[in-house]
KOLTOR-759775 format. One line per 5 residues: their letters; for each residue z, y, x of C-alpha. Coordinates in steps of 0.5 Angstrom, whole numbers, plus 500, padded with zeros to 3 digits. Example, Ala and Ser with C-alpha at 12.3 -4.5 7.8 and 13.67 -1.06 7.14 Angstrom:
// residues 2
as) 516:491:525 | 514:498:527
***
This chain:
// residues 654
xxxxx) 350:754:639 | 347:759:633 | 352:762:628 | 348:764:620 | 349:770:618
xxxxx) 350:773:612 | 343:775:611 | 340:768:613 | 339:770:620 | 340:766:626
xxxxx) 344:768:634 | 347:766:638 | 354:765:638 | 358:770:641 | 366:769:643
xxxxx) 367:776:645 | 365:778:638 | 372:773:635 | 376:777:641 | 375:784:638
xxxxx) 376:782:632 | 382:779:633 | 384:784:638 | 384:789:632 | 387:787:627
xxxxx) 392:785:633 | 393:791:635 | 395:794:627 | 401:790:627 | 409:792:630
xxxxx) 409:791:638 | 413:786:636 | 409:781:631 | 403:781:636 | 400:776:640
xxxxx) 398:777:648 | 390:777:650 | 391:769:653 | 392:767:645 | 387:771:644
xxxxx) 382:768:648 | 385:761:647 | 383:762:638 | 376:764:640 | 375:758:645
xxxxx) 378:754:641 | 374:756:635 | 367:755:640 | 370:748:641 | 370:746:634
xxxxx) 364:749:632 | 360:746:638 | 363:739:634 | 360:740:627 | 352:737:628
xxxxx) 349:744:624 | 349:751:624 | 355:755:621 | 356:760:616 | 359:767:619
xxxxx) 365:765:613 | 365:758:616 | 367:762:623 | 372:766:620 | 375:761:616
xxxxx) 376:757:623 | 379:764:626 | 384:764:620 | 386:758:622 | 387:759:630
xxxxx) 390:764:628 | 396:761:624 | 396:755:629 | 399:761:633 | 404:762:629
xxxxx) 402:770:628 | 402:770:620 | 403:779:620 | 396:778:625 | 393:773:619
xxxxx) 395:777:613 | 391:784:617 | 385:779:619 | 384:776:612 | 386:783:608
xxxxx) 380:786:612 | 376:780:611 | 377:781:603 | 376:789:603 | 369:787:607
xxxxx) 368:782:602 | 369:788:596 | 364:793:599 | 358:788:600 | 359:785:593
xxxxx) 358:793:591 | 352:793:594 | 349:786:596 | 342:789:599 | 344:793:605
xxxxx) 344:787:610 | 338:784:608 | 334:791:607 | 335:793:615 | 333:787:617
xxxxx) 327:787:613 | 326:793:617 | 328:791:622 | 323:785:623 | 329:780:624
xxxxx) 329:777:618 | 328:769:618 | 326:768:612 | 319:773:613 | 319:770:619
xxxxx) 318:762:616 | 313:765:611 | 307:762:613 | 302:768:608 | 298:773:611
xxxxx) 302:778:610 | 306:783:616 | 313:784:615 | 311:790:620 | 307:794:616
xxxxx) 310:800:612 | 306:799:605 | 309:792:606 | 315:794:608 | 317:798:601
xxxxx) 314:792:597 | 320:787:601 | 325:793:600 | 323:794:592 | 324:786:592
xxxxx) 331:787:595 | 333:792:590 | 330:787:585 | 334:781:587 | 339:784:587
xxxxx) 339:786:580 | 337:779:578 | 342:776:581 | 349:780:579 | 345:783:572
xxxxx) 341:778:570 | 341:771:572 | 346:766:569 | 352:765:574 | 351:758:575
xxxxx) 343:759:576 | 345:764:582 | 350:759:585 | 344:754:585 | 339:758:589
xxxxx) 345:761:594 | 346:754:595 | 339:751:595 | 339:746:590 | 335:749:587
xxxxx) 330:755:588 | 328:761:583 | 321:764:585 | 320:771:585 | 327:773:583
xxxxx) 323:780:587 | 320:782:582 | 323:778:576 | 327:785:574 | 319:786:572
xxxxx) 316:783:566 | 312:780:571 | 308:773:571 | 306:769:576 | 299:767:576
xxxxx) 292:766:572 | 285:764:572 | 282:772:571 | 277:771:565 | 272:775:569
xxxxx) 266:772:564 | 269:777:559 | 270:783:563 | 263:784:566 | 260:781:560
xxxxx) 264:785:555 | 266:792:560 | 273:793:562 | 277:800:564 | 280:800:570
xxxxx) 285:807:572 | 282:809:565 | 275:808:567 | 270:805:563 | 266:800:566
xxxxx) 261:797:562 | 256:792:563 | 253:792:570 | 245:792:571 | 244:788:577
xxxxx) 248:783:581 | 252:787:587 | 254:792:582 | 257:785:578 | 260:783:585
xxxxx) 263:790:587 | 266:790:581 | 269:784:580 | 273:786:587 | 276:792:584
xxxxx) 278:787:579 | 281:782:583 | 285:789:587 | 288:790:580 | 290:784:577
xxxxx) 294:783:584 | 298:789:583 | 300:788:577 | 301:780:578 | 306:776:584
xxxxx) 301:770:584 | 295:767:585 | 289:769:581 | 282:765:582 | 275:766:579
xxxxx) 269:763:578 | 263:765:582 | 259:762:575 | 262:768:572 | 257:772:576
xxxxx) 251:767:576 | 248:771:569 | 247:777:573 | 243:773:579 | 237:774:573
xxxxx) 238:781:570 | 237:782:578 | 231:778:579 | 228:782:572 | 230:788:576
xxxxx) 226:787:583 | 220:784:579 | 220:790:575 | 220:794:582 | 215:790:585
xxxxx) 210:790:580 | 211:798:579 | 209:798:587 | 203:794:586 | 201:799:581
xxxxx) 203:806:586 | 199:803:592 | 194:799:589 | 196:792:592 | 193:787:588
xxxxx) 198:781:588 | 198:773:585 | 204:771:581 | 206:766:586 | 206:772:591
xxxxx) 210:776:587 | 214:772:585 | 216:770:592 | 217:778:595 | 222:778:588
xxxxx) 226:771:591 | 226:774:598 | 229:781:595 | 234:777:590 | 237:773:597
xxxxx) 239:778:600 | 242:781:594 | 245:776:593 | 247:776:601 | 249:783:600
xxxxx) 253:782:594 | 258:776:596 | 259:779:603 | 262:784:599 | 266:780:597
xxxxx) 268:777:602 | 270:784:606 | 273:787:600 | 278:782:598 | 279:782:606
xxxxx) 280:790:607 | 283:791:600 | 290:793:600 | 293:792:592 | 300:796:590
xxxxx) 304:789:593 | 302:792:600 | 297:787:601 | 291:783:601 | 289:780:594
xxxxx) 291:773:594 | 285:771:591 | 281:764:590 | 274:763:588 | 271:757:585
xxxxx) 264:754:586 | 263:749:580 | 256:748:578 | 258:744:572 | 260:751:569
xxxxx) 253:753:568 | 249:754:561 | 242:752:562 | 239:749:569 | 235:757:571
xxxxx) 243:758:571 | 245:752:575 | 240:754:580 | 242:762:581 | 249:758:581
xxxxx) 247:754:587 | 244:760:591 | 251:764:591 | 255:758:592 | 249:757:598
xxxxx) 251:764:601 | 259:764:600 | 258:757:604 | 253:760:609 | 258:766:611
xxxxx) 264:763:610 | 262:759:616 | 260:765:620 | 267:768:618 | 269:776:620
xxxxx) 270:779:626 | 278:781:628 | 279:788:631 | 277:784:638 | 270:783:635
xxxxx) 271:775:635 | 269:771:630 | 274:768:625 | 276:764:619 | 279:770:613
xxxxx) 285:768:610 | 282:771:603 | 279:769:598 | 280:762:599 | 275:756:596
xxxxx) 274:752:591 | 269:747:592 | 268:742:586 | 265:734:587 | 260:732:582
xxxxx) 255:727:580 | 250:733:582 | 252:735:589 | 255:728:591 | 251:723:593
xxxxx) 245:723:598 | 240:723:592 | 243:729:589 | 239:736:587 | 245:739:590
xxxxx) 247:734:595 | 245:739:601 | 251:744:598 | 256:739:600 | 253:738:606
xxxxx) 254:746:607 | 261:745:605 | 262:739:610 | 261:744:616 | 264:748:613
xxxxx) 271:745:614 | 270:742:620 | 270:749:623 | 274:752:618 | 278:748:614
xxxxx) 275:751:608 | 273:750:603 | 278:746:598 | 276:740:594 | 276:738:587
xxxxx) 274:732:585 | 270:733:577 | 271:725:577 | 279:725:577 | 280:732:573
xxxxx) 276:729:567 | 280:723:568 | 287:726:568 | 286:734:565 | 285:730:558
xxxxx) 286:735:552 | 289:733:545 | 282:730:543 | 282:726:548 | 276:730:552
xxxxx) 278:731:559 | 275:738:563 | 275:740:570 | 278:747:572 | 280:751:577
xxxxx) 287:752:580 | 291:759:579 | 291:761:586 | 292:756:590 | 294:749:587
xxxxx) 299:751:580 | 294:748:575 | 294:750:567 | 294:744:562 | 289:743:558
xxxxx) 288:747:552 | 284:748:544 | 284:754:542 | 284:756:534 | 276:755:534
xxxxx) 277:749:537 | 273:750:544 | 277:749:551 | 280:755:554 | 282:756:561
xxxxx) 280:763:563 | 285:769:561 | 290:763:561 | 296:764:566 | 302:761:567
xxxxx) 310:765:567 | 314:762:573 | 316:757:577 | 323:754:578 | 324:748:584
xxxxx) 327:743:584 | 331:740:591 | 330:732:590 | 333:732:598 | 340:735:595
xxxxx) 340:731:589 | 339:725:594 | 344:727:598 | 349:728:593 | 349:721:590
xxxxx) 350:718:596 | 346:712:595 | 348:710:589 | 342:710:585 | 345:711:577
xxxxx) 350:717:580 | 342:720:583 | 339:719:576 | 345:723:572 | 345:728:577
xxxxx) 337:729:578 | 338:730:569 | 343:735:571 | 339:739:576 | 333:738:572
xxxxx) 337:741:565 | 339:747:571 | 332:748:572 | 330:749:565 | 336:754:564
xxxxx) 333:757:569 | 326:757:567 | 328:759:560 | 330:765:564 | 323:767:566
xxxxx) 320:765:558 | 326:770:555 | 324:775:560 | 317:775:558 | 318:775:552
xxxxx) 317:783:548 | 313:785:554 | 307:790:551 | 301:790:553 | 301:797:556
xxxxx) 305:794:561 | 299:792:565 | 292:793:562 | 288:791:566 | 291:783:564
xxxxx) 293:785:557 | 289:790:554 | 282:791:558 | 281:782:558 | 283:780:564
xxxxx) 287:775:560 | 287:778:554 | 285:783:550 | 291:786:546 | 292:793:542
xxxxx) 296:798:545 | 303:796:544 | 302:790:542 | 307:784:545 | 304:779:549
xxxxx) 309:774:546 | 304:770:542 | 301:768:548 | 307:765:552 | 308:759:547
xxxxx) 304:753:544 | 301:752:550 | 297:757:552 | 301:759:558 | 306:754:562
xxxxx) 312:754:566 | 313:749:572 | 318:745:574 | 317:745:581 | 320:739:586
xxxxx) 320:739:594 | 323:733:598 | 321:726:595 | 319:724:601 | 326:725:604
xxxxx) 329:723:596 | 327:717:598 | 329:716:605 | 337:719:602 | 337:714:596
xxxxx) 334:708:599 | 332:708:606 | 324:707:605 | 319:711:606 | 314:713:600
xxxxx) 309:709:605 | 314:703:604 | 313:698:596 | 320:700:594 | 320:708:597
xxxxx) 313:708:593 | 316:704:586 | 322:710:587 | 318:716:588 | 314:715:582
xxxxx) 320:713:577 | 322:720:579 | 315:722:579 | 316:720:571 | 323:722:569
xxxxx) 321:729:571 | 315:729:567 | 320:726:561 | 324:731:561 | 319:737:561
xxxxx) 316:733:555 | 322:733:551 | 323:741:553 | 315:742:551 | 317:738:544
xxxxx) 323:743:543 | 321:749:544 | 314:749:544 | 313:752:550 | 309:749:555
xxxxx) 313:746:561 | 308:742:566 | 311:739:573 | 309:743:580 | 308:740:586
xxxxx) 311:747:590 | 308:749:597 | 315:751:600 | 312:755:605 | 319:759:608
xxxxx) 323:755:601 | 322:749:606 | 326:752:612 | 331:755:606 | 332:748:604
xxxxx) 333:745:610 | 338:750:612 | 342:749:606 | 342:742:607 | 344:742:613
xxxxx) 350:746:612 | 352:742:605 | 351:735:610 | 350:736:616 | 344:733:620
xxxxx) 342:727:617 | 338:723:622 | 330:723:619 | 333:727:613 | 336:734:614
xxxxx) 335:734:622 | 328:739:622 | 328:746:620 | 324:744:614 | 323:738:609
xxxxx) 316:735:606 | 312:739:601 | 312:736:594 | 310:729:594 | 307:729:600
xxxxx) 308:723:606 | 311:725:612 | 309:729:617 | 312:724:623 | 309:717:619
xxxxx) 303:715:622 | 298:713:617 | 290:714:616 | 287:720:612 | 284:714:607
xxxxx) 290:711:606 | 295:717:605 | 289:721:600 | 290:713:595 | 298:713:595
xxxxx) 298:721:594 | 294:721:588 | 300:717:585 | 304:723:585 | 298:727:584
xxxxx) 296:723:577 | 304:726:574 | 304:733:577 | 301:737:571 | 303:743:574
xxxxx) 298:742:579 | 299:739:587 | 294:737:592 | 293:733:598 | 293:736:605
xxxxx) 288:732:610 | 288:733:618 | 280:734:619 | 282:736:627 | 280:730:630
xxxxx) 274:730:625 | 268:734:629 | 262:730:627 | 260:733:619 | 259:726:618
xxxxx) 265:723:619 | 268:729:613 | 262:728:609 | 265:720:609 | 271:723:607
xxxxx) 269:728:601 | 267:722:597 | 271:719:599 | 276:725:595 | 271:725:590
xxxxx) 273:717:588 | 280:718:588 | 284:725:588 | 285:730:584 | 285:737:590
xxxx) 285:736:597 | 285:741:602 | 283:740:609 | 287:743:615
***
């Protein structure tokens, strides 16, 4: 039997510990009014008793709570009155510093909430270590100084999760697409050093690295870029190398054709190439940003991005490489050849690379033995993003994800001209579809009153996020505001302009639908009725964000959240409001987003064609997870991918 502790870890239960306690506050009474040390042991063994009879792990507080109660069975009320006092003086004291617990075992490496947080990050290491204590300090600011008390009730109790509250004190946002294009083209300055225009590609690449390490120290989220904003330079160096072979041929007297010289270039350009992208990819690997770890970075590989076909095929020649080295991975301190965890893939399905006839078809066939060693790249489809990414005229678009699965929605800017790099998004606020669930006990117009009540929670919460950005200067962070990244503002200039009309969105994040459904009705999403539910409050959600978008003129999307350590914190709050709830709330996690559950048996095809459903009314972006472990044949996972391309929006492979 395991106890919860204050700060969310869990051990074992210990009787002893009730005995020395009691014991002490037996011991401050008059001879008199104590109890012996059989009525001692008899409160704690009574105490194992009931607790081993609840079906979920109980809070310390619920412990203490039943010792109290022993203890007045016992009829020693000067004992009581001693136990409940120290309890209350312990309550004061923690309330005036609420961080200590959680800081020591951070420290400590005992905390269960970095233990269920499936990143790469290691909790072990110091420079890490002082980000999760400044977090603590933040969080602790946040919910005693600046977060509603109602919004902090909700989180503490699961209903709903408030993400980044660790660097909400901060005017910090979550994520974006890092307009690379404009820094290299146009320079940048980093640590107050001007960086102009780079004369080659690798310059372009070691460039772009230092960038990515920036933006991440000044962001908590994901950032993408695109490899087609580097495509521009494969040219200026292929110029570069001509030049140099044709200045050899004059110093040495060595006569060339143009068919000659044009192939040393091409040979000399590949392994330029080859050299700039493992630049990439061991520099964001190796890098360490201010947050004390590894930028987390996504490149995306979308040939439809391209300006002209010379770009295309230069294009085509660093998705090539990145593909090529991806599979080969990097070596781990043992000199083992392994998958890197960053920068993460984007590989986009279009009509040039996804059928057999397709000038770029061998590309996907690259990426196809790639996710049958790797599980990488991830996939877009451009088919299904022009589908459903449709602006206010009607024009659909395909663009990369921030990061790793949070979507932008489509956006005109004043010249009339779709915009997505430089563009970020403000923040994420969940909401617990399994608590709403639980909560109206199968009655299904209690659940919708109550899904629009934490629904309008959310929202507070998230106007939380909006009203904390809002006056944020420029000079908070230069290298997003000042110096192109996002924007290029003035010195002292506000970012606020840019977190209404679209430009920027908050999500209203969801978890649990699977479980929702399962709560309200007893079928699964795989089931008609589960399925007709699901996206019936797939579309209330998608209704509520549009009247707040309407409102207030702030772009509200809905996120199908990756719950990673969330998904843990979510089931132990369940448990401890409802017990374990056979198929509901009896694992120690519940189901991503929208996504089928894990148990239920159910082909690849099949579980991509229903997810896309829900994918089609997450604005804010979700993805479909496929398990290509028992695909070993790039065939089979080439069979897949277009299926992918004819059905859903993002997927990823594990």
């Amino acid at each position: 039997m395991k106890i919860i502790k204050r700060n969310g870890t869990e051990v074992l239960f210990d009787p002893e510990k009730i005995i020395v306690a009691v014991t002490k506050a037996n011991n401050s009474v008059a001879p008199s009014a104590r109890m012996t040390p059989v009525q001692i042991k008899r409160i704690a063994e009574d105490v194992e008793s009931a607790a081993q009879n609840i079906s979920r792990s109980l809070s310390v507080e619920e412990i203490q709570d039943m010792v109290e109660d022993q203890i007045m069975n016992q009829r020693a009320f000067d004992v009581a009155r001693r136990y409940i006092t120290y309890r209350y003086t312990r309550a004061l004291i923690r309330k005036s510093n609420t961080t200590d617990e959680q800081i020591l075992s951070l420290l400590e490496c005992n905390s269960e909430e970095l233990k269920q947080e499936h990143t790469a990050k290691n909790p072990t290491v110091n420079s890490l270590q002082r980000d999760y204590m400044a977090g603590e300090v933040s969080k602790d600011i946040t919910n005693r100084l600046l977060l509603p008390s109602d919004v902090v009730a909700a989180h503490k109790c699961g209903i709903l999760h408030f993400h980044g509250a660790e660097y909400f004190a901060q005017h910090m946002h979550n994520c974006g697409l890092v307009n690379l294009e404009d820094m290299l083209q146009n320079g940048t300055v980093i640590s107050g050093t001007l960086i102009e225009k780079p004369h080659s590609f690798s310059t372009a690449c070691n460039i772009a690295t230092q960038i990515i390490a920036q933006v991440a120290s000044c962001q908590y989220g994901g950032q993408s870029i695109s490899l087609s904003h580097l495509a521009p330079f494969v040219d200026i160096s292929r110029q570069k190398i001509r030049a140099q072979v044709l200045a050899e041929m004059q110093e040495t007297g060595i006569e060339l054709s143009d068919a000659q010289i044009g192939k040393i270039t091409e040979m000399r350009l590949r392994e330029e190439i080859k050299i700039g992208v493992q630049m990439i990819q061991y520099q964001v690997v190796t890098l360490m940003t201010a947050n004390g770890h590894a930028p987390f970075v996504t490149v995306f590989m979308y040939l439809g991005e391209a300006r002209n076909e010379l770009e295309k095929n230069d294009l085509a020649m660093i998705i090539e490489e990145t593909l090529k080295q991806r599979y080969q991975g990097v070596k781990n301190e043992s000199g083992e050849w392994v998958s890197p965890v960053f920068p993460k893939l984007i590989y986009v399905l279009e009509e040039d690379n996804i059928h057999n006839e397709s000038p770029y078809y061998y590309l996907t066939g690259l990426a196809a033995k790639c996710t049958e060693k790797h599980k990488a790249p991830y996939y877009i489809s451009e088919k299904m993003m022009l589908q459903n990414k449709v602006d206010k005229n009607g024009k659909g678009h395909c663009y990369p994800s921030m990061g790793y699965r949070g979507f932008l929605t489509p956006y005109i800017d004043e010249g009339g001209n779709p915009k997505y790099y430089g563009r970020f998004n403000q923040g994420v606020v969940t909401l617990n579809l399994v608590d709403a669930g639980l909560s109206a006990g199968k009655n299904l117009e209690s659940f919708w009153q109550i899904l629009e009540e934490r629904a309008e929670l959310c929202h507070k919460a998230l106007k939380c996020r909006h009203e904390r950005l809002t006056g944020t200067l420029s000079d908070a962070a230069p290298i997003l505001w000042q110096h192109g990244a996002l924007l290029r503002l003035k010195k002292g200039e506000t970012i606020d302009k840019y977190l209404c009309g679209g430009y920027s969105t908050l999500s209203l994040g969801y978890a649990g639908l699977w479980e929702c459904v399962y709560s309200l009705t007893g079928k699964k999403l795989t089931e008609p009725e589960g399925e007709h539910l699901g996206l019936e409050i797939m579309r209330r959600l998608n209704e509520y964000t549009a009247k707040w978008k309407a409102a207030e003129n702030i772009e509200y999307t809905v996120y199908g959240t990756p719950l990673k350590n969330t998904a843990y914190m979510f089931a132990k709050a369940l448990q401890k409001r409802f017990g374990k709830v056979e198929n509901i709330t009896d694992k120690d996690y519940i189901t991503d987003s929208s996504h089928i559950h894990i148990a239920e048996e159910i082909d690849a095809y099949a579980r991509l064609a229903l997810e896309a459903k829900f994918q089609a009314l997450s604005s804010g972006g979700a993805t479909s997870y496929v398990d290509a472990q028992d695909m070993n044949d790039p065939n089979d996972v080439l069979t897949l991918i277009k299926f992918i391309y004819d059905n859903t929006i993002y997927t990823e492979m594990r």
